[in-house]
C-alpha positions as CSV (number, residue, x, y, z in Angstrom):
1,X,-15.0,6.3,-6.0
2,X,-16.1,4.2,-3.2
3,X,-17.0,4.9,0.6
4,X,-16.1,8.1,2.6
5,X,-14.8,10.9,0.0
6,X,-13.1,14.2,1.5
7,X,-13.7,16.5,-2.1
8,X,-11.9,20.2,-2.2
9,X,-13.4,22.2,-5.1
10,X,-12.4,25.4,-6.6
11,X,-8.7,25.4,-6.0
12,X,-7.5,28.7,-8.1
13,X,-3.7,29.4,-9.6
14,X,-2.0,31.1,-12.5
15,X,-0.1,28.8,-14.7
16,X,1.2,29.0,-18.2
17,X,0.1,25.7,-19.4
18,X,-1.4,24.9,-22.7
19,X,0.5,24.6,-26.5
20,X,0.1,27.8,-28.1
21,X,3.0,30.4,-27.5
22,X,0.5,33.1,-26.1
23,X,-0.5,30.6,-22.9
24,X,3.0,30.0,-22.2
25,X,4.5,33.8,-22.1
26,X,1.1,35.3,-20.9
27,X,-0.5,32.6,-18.4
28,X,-4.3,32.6,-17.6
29,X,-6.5,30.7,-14.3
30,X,-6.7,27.4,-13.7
31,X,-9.1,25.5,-11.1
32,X,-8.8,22.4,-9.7
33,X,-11.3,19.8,-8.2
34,X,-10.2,17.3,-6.3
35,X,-11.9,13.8,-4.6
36,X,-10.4,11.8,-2.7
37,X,-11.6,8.1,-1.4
38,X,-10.2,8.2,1.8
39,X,-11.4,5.8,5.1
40,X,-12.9,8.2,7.7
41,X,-13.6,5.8,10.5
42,X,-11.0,6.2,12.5
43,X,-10.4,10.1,12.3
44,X,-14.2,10.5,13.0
45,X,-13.5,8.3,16.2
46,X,-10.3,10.2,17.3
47,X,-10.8,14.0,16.4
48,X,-7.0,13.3,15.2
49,X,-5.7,15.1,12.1
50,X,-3.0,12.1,11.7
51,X,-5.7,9.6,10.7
52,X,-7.0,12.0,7.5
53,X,-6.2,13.8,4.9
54,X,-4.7,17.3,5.6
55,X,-6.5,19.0,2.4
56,X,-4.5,22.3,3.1
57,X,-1.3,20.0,2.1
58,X,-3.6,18.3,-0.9
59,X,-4.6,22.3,-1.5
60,X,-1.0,23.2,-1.3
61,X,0.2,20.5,-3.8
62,X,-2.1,21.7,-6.2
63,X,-0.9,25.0,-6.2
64,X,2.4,23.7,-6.8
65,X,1.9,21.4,-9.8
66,X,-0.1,24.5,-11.5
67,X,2.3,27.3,-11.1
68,X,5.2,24.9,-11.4
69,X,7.1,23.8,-14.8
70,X,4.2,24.3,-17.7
71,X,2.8,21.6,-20.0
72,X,1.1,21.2,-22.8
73,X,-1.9,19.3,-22.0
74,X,-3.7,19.5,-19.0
75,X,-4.2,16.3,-19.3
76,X,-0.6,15.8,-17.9
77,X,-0.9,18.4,-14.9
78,X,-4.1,16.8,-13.7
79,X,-1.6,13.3,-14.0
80,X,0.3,14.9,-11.6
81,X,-1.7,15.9,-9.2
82,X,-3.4,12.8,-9.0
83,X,0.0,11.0,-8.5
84,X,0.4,13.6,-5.9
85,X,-2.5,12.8,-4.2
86,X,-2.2,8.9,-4.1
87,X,0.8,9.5,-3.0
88,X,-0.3,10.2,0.2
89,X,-0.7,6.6,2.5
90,X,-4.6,7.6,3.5
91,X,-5.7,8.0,0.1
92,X,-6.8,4.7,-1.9
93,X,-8.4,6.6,-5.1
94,X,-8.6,10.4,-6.5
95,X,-11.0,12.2,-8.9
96,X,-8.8,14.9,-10.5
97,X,-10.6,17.8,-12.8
98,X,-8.4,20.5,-14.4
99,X,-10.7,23.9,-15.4
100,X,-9.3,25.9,-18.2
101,X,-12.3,28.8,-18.2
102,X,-10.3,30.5,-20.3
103,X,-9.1,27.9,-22.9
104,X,-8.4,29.3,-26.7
105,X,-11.1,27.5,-28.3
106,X,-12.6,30.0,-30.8
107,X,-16.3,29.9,-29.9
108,X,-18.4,30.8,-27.3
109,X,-18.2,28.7,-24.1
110,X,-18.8,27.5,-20.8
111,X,-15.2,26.0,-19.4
112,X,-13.0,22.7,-20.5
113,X,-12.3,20.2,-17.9
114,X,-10.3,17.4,-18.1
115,X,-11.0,14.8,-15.5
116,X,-9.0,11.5,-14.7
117,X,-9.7,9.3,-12.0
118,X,-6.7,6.7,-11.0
119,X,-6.7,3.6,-8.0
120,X,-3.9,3.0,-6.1
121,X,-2.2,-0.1,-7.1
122,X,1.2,-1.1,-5.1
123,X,3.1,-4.2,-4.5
124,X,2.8,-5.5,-1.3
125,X,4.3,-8.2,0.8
126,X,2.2,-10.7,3.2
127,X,4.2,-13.1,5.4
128,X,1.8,-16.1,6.6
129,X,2.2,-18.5,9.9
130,X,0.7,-21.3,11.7
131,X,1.7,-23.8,14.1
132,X,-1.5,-24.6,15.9
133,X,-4.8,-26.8,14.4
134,X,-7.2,-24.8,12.9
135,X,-10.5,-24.0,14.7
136,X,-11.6,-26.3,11.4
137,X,-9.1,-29.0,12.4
138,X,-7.3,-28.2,10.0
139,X,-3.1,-28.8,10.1
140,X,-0.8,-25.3,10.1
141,X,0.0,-26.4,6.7
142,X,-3.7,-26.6,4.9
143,X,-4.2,-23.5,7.4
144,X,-1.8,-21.9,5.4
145,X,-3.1,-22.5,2.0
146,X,-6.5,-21.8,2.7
147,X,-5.3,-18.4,4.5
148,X,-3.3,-17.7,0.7
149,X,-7.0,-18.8,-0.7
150,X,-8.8,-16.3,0.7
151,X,-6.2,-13.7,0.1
152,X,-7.5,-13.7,-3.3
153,X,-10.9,-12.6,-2.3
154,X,-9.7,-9.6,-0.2
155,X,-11.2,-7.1,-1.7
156,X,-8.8,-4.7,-3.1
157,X,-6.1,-7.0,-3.4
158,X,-4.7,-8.9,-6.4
159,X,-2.0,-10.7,-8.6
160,X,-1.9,-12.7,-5.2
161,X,0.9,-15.0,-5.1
162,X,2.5,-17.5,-2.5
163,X,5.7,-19.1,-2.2
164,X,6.0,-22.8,-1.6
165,X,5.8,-23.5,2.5
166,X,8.3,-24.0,5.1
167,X,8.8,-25.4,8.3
168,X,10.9,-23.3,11.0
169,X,11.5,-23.2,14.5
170,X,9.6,-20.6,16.7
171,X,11.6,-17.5,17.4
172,X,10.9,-15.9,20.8
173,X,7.8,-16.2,23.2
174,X,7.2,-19.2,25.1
175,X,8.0,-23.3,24.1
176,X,5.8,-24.0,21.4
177,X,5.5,-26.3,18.2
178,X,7.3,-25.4,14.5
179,X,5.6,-23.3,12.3
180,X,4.6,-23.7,8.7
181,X,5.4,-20.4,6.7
182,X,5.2,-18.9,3.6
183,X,5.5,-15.4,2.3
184,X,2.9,-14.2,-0.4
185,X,3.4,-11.3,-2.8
186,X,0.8,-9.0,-4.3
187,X,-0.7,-5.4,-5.6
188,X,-3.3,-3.5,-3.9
189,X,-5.7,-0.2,-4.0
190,X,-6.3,-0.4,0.1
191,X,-3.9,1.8,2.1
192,X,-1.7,0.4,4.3
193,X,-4.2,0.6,7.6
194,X,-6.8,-0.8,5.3
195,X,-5.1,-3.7,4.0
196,X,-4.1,-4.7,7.8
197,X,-7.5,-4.6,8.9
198,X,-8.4,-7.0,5.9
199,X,-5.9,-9.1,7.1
200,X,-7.0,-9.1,10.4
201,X,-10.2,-10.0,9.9
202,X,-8.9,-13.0,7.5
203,X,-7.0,-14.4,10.7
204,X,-10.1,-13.2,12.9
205,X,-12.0,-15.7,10.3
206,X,-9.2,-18.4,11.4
207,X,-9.4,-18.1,14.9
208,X,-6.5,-15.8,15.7
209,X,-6.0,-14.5,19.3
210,X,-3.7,-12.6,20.8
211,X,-3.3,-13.0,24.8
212,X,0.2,-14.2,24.6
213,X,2.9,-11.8,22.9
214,X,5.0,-14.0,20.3
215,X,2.7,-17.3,21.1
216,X,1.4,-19.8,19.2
217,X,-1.5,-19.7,16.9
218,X,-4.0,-20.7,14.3
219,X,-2.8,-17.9,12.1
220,X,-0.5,-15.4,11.7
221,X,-0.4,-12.2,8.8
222,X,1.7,-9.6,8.9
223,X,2.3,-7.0,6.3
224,X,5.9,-6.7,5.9
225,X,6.3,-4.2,2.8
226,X,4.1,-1.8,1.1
227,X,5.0,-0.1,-2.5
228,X,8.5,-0.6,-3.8
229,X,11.8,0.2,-1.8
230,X,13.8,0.0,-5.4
231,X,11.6,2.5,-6.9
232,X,11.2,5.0,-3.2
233,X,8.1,4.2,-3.4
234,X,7.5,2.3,-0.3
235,X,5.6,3.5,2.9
236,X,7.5,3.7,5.7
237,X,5.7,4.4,9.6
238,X,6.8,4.6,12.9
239,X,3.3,4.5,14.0
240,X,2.7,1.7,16.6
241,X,-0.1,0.9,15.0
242,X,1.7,-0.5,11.5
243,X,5.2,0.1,11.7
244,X,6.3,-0.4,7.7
245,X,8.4,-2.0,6.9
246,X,8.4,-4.7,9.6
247,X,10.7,-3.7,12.1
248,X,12.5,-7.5,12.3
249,X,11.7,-8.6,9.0
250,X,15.4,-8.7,8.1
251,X,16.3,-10.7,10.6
252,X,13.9,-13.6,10.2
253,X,14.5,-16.6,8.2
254,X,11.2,-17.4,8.1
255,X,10.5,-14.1,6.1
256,X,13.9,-14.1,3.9
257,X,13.9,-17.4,2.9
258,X,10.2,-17.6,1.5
259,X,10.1,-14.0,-0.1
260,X,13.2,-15.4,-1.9
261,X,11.3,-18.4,-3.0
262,X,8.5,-16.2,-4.8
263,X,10.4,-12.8,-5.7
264,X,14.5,-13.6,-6.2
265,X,14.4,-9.9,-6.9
266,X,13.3,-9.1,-4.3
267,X,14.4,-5.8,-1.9
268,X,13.7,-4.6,1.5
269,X,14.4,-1.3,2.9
270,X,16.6,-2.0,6.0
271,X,17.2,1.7,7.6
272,X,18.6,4.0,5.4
273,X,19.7,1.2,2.8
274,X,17.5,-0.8,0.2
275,X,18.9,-4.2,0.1
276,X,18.5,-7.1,-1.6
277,X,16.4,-9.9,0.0
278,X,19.1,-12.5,-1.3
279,X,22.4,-10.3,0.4
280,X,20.4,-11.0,3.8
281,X,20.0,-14.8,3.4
282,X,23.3,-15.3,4.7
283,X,22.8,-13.7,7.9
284,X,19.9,-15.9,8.6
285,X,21.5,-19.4,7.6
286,X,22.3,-20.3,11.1
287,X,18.2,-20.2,11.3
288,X,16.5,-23.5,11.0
289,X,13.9,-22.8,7.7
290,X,13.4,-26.1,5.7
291,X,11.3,-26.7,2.8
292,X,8.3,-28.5,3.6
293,X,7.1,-30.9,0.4
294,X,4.0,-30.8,-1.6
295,X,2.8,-27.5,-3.8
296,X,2.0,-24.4,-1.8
């Protein structure tokens, strides 16, 4: 477990877990333990419920897996609960630990625990611009590759991997020169506000400003998807902040047509429908996106 940690200890509830016949008909106590890695900053900063982790809901959940269907092992309700808990965008990692007190053992004894700690590991998608010189001098294009370089030392993020670049004509904001893009694909533990403020800080690194809405620039990273539409398991926000999935992705060659290069499986939520990334090509052929040559 790493950084800030919200724990709630001592969660009680009567379930009928466990393999003998007698635990399933009769029942007996169960506690639970639970620690969560969570980043406090910003709900320390804003007093504002919305940026932690509401542990009467985490509390609540509990409850729920333990007086819910019974298992076996509880092994398999502490799974749940953990999957429960990452499930939740704050949380990046949970400590999980199931008390049975009164567990048949047949000799004296203290308690059993089971503990299981899991990481949150999702796919994510990173969609990467330039069309200005580096503050290095470097071209959008090495820009670009150097940007996908340092993805891989992100902390937190991994399996990084970028499709070959492309050159396309700016879309909105002022008259400016074509940009190089290229989309990247990858898994992550960092929640979704953590993983933008590591990208923020890569394009910081880059030179990146922002006085001009839609301008041009040394660098460009926006987090498009996070977790997997096909499988429900993607985040979705209206929050200003990070609005997921990106609210014009579908409508952007420059996004489409390089996410299509890496992952030809690809699938993004568009409203209420998951679609895939190769049905929306079409409506973005009219686009100007063009291979650029050389290996990304």
């Amino acid at each position: 477990m790493r950084g800030d940690l919200i724990r709630l200890t001592g969660v009680r509830a009567y379930g009928h877990h466990g393999v003998l016949e007698h635990e399933r008909r009769v029942g007996q106590d169960f506690v639970v333990d639970v620690t969560m890695s969570v980043d406090l900053r910003a709900a320390g900063e804003s007093d504002d419920l919305a940026r932690t982790v509401n542990y009467a809901e985490v509390a609540a959940d509990v409850v729920a897996v333990v007086t819910g269907p019974p298992h076996d092992l509880i092994e398999t309700v502490a799974e749940e609960i953990a999957a429960r808990t990452l499930a939740r965008p704050l949380v990046e990692a949970v400590e999980v630990t199931v008390h049975k007190p009164q567990a048949p053992v047949g000799v004296p004894f203290g308690d059993v625990e089971v503990v299981v700690r899991r990481e949150r590991d999702v796919p994510v998608v990173i969609a990467l611009g330039a069309n200005l010189e580096g503050v290095d001098g470097a071209d959008p294009a090495a820009t670009v590759r150097s940007a996908a370089r340092r993805l891989h030392r992100v902390r937190g993020l991994r399996a990084v991997r970028l499709s070959a670049l492309f050159g396309t004509a700016p879309v909105g904001g002022p008259e400016q020169p074509d940009y190089v893009n290229a989309v990247a694909v990858a898994r992550t533990r960092l929640t979704p506000a953590a993983l933008l403020a590591a990208l923020h800080r890569v394009e910081a690194d880059f030179g990146r400003t922002r006085e001009v809405r839609w301008g041009a620039r040394t660098l460009d990273l926006d987090l498009v998807q996070y977790g997997d539409p096909a499988a429900g398991t993607d985040v979705t926000s209206t929050d200003p902040a990070l609005v997921l999935p990106h609210p014009r992705a579908h409508e952007r060659g420059f996004v489409l047509v390089p996410w299509h290069d890496i992952d030809p499986r690809a699938r993004l939520r568009v409203g209420d429908r998951v679609l895939p990334v190769a049905d929306l090509l079409p409506t973005v052929a009219d686009q100007d996106v063009h291979p650029l040559g050389g290996p990304a």
